[in-house]
C-alpha positions, 0 to 999 in steps of 0.5 A: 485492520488494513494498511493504509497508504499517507500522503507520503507516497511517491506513486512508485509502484514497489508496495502494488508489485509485492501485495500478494493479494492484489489489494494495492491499485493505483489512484489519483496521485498516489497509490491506494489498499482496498481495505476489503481485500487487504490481508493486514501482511505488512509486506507493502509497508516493507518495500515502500522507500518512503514507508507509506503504507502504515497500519490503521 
């Protein structure tokens, strides 16, 4: 199951920068998982400041 960022995102850019599959883009406001590509590693969720991304 792939991560998910909430609407808690600050658009900082920690999670896009350690997502070693390159799943994380930036969007409109904040930044978004491509569910098709997320691996599910968790490591977006333990850089985020605002803890974000979260599980689905």
């Amino acid at each position: 199951m792939a991560y998910k960022i909430s609407d808690e995102c600050i658009a900082c850019g920690a999670c896009a920068a350690e997502c070693p599959v390159g799943a994380i883009s930036e969007g409109d406001g904040k930044y978004v998982i491509d569910p098709d590509t997320c691996v599910d590693c968790g490591a977006c969720a333990g850089t985020c400041p605002v803890s974000a991304p979260q599980a689905e």
